[in-house]
Residue frames as qw, qx, qy, qz and C-alpha x, y, z in Angstrom:
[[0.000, 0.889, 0.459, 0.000, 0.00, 0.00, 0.00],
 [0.424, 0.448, -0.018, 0.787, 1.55, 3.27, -0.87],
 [0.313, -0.490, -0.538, 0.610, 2.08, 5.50, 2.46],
 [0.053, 0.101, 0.359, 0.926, 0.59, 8.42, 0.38],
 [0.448, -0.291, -0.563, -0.631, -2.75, 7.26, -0.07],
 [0.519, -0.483, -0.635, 0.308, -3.23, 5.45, 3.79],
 [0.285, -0.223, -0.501, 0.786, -2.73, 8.77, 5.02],
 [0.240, -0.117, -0.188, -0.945, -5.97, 10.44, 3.21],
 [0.325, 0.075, 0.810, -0.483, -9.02, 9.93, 5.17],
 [0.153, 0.471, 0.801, 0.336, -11.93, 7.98, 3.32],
 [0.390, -0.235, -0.251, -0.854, -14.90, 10.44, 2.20],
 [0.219, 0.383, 0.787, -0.432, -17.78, 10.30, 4.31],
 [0.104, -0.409, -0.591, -0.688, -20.77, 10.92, 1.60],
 [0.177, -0.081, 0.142, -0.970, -23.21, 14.01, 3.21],
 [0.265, 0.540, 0.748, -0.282, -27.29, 12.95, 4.37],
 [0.202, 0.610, 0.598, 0.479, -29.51, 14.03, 0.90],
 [0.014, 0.064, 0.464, -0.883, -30.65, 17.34, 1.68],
 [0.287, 0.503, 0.790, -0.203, -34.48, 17.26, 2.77],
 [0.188, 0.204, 0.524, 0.805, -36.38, 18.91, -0.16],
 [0.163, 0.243, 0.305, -0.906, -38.53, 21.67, 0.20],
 [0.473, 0.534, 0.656, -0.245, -42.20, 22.07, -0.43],
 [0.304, 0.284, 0.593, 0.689, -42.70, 22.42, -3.68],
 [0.057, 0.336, 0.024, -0.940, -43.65, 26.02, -5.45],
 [0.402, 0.661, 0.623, 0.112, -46.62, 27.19, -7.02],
 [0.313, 0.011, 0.266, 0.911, -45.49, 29.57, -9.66],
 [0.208, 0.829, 0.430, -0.289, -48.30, 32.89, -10.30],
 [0.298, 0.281, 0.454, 0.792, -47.99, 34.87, -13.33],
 [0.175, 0.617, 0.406, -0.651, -49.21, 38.19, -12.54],
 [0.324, 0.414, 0.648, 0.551, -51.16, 39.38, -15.70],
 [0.000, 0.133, 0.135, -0.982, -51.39, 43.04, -16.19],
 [0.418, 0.549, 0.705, -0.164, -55.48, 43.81, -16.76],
 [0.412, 0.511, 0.651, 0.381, -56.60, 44.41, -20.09],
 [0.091, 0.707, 0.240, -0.659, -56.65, 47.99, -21.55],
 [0.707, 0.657, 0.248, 0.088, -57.35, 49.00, -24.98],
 [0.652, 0.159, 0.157, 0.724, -53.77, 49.82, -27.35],
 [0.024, 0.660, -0.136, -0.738, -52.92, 53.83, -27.68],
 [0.595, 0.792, 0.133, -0.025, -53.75, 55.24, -30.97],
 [0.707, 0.323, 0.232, 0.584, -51.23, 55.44, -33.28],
 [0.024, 0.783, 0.046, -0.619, -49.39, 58.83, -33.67],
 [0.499, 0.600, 0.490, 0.389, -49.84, 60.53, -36.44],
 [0.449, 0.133, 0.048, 0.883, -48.14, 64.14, -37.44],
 [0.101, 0.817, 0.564, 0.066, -50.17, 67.27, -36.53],
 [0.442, 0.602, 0.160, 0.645, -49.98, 70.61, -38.28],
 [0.183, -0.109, -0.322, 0.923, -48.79, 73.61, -36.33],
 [0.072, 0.648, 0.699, -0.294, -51.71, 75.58, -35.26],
 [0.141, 0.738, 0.060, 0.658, -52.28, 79.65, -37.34],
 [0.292, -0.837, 0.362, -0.288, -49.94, 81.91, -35.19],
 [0.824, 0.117, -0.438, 0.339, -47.97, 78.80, -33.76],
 [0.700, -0.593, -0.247, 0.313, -47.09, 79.79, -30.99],
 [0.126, -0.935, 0.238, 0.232, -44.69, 83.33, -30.11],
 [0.826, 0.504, -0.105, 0.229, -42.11, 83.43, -32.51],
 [0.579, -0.664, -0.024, 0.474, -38.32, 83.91, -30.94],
 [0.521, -0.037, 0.127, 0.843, -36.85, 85.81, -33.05],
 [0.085, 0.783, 0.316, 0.529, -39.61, 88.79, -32.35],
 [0.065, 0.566, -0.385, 0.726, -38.92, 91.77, -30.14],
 [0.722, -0.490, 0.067, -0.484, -41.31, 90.74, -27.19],
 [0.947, 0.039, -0.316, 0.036, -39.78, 87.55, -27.64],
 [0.492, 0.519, -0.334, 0.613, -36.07, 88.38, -27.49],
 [0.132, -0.579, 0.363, -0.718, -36.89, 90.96, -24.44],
 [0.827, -0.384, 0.107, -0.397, -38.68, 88.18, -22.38],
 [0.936, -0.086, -0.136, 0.313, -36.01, 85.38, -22.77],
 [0.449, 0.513, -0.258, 0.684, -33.28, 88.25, -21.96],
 [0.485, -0.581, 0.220, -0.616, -35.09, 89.58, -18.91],
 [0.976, -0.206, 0.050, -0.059, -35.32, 85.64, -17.77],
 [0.733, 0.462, -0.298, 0.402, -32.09, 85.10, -18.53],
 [0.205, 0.570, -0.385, 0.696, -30.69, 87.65, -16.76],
 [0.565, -0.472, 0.441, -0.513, -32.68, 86.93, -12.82],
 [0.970, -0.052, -0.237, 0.002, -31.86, 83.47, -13.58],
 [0.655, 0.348, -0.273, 0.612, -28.13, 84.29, -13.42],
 [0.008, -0.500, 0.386, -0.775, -28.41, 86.90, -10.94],
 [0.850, -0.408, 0.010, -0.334, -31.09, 84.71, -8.70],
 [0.969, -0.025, -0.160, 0.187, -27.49, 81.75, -9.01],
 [0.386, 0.475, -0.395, 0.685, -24.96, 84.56, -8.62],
 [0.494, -0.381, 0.386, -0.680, -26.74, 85.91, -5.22],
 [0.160, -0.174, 0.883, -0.405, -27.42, 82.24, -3.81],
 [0.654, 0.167, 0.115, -0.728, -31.37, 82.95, -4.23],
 [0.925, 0.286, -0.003, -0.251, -31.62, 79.63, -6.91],
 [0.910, 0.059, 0.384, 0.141, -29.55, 76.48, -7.73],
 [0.158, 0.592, -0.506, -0.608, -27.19, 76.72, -10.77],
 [0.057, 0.208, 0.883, 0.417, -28.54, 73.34, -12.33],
 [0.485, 0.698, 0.466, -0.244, -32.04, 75.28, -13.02],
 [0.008, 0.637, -0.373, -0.675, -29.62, 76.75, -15.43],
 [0.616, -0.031, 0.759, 0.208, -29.63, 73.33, -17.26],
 [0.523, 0.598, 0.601, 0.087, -32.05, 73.81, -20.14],
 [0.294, 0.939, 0.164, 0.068, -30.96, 77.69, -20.70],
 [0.313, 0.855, -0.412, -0.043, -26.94, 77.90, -20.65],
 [0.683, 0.538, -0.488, 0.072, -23.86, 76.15, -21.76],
 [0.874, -0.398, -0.272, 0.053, -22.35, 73.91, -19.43],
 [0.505, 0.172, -0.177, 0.827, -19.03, 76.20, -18.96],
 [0.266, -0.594, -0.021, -0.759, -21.57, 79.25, -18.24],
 [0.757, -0.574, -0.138, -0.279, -23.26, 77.16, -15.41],
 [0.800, -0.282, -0.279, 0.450, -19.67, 76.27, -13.83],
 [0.293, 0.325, -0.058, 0.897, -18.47, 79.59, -14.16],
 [0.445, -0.575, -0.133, -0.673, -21.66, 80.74, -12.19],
 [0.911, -0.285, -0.272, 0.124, -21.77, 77.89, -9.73],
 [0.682, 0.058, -0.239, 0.688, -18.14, 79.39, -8.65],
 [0.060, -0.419, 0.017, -0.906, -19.75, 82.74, -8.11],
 [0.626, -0.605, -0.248, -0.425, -22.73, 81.45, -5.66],
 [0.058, -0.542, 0.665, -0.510, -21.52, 81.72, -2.10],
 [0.201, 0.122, -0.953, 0.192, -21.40, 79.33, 0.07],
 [0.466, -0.557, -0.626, -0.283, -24.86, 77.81, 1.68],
 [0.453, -0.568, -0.461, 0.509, -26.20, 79.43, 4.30],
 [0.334, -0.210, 0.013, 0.919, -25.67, 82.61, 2.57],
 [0.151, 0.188, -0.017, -0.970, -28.24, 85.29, 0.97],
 [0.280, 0.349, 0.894, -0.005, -31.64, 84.01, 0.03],
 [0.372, 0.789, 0.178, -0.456, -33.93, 87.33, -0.93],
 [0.659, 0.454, 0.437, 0.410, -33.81, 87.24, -4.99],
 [0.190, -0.409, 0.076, 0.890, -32.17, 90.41, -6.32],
 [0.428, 0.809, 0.350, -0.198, -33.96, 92.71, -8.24],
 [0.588, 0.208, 0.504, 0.598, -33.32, 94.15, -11.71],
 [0.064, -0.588, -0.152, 0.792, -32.63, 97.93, -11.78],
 [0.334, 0.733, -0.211, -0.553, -32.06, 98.04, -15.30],
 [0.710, -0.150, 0.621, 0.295, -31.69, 95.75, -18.36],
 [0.332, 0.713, -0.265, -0.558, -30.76, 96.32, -22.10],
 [0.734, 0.032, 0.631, 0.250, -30.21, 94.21, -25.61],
 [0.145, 0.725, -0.340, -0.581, -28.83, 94.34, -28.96],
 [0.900, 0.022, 0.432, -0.055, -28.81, 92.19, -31.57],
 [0.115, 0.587, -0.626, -0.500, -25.74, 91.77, -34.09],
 [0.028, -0.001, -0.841, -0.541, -27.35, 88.99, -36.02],
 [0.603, -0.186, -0.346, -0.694, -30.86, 87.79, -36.29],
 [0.904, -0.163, -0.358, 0.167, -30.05, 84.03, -34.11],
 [0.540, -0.378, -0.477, 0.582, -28.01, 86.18, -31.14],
 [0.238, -0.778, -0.411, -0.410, -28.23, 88.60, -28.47],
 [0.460, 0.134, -0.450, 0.754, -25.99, 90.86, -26.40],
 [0.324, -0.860, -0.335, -0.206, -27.63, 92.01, -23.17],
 [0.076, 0.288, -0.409, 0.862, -26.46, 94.19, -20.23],
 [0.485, -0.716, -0.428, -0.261, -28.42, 94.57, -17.08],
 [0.110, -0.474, 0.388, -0.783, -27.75, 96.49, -13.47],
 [0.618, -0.288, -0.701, -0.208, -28.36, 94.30, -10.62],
 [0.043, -0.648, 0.384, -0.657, -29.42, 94.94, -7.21],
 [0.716, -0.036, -0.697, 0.030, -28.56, 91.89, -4.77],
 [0.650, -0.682, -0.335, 0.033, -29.33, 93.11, -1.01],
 [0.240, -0.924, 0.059, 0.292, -27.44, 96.25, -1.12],
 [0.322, -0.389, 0.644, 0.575, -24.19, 95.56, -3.43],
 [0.771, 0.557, -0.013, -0.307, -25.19, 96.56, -7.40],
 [0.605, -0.261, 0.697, 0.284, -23.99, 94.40, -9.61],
 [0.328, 0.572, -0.466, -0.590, -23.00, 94.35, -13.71],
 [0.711, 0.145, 0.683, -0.083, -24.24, 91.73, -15.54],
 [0.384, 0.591, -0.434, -0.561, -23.26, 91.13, -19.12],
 [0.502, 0.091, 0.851, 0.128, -24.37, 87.82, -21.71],
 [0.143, 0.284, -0.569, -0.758, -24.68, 86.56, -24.83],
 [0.724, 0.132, 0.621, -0.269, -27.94, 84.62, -26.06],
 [0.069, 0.349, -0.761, -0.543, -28.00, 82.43, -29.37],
 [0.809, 0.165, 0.057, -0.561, -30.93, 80.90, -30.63],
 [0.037, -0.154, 0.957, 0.244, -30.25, 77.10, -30.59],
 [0.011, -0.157, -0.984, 0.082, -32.99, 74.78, -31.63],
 [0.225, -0.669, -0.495, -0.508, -35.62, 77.27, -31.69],
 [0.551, -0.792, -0.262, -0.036, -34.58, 78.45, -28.04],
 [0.126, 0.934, -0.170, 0.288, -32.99, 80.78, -26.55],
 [0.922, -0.152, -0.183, 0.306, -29.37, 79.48, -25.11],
 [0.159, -0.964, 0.212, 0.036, -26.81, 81.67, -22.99],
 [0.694, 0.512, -0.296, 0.411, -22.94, 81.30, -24.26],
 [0.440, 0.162, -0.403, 0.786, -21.11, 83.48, -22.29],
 [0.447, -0.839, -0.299, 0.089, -21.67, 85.78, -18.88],
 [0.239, 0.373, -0.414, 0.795, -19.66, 88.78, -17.30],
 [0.417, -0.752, -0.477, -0.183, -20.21, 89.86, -14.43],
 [0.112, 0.610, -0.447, 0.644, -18.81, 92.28, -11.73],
 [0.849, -0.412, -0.197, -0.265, -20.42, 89.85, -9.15],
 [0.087, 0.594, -0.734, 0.318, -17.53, 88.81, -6.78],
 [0.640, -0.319, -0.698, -0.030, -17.88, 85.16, -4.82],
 [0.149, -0.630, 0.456, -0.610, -18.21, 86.33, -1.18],
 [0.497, 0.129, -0.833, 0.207, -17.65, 84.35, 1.91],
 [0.624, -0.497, -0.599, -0.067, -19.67, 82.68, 4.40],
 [0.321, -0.887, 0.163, -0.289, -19.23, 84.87, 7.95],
 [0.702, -0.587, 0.402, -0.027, -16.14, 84.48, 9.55],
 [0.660, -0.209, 0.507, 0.513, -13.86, 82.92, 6.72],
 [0.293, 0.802, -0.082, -0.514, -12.27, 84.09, 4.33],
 [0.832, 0.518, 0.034, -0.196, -11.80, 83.54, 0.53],
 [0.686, -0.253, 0.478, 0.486, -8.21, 81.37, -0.35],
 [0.042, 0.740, -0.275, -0.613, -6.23, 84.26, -2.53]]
């Protein structure tokens, strides 16, 4: 007998294991509603809705524009409601301007805004902002993407300011 093999104890074979009550499988079955209608193409309505590239137009998405940006510079709003209306550089560049939480909440108000247009598809504004005593300059560009108005670029004379008691790293 080869002292290898004498020195591996024998297998003991395991007890079956006991088997469980058997499942009863249910099929849930969603209940019965009738198919959606097909879509099918439908014509703009006469007048279609406010055209953007008219004056009213222009001056309403420029006015928005602008207390969006001053509502994220002053603290007042989020910078991802920016999402839908500027460029994802604009909203980090803003986002760096909103002080820290805990800081101004009252929405600033809009002394004064202006616009210009050097093509037909953008829109250089200006506006005077007044954020709970400290005015502020506000300058952007809008560009008609898609059929909506979309902010490029921002100035601003807005400074980040700092939470009470610390101060801003130089």
């Amino acid at each position: 007998m080869d002292p290898r093999r004498a020195a591996v104890p024998a297998v003991v074979p395991l007890p079956a294991p006991a088997r469980p009550a058997p499942v009863r499988l249910v099929r849930a079955v969603a209940p019965s509603r009738p198919s959606p209608a097909p879509l099918r193409a439908v014509p703009p309505a006469p007048g279609g809705g406010p055209d953007p590239l008219s004056g009213e137009a222009v001056r309403d998405a420029v006015l928005a524009a602008v207390r969006l940006i001053s509502e994220v510079v002053t603290g007042a709003r989020p910078d991802r409601q920016l999402a839908g209306m500027a460029l994802p550089e604009v909203r980090a560049g803003l986002a760096a301007l909103r002080p820290p939480a805990g800081g101004r909440t009252r929405p600033p108000a809009v002394l004064r805004h202006w616009f210009q247009r050097p093509s037909p598809a953008a829109v250089e504004a200006g506006a005077v902002v007044d954020a709970g005593g400290h005015v502020h300059a506000i300058a952007l560009r809008l560009e008609l993407r898609r059929g909506r108005w979309c902010c490029t670029a921002v100035e601003t004379t807005a400074r980040r300011v700092p939470a009470p008691g610390r101060r801003l790293a130089a």
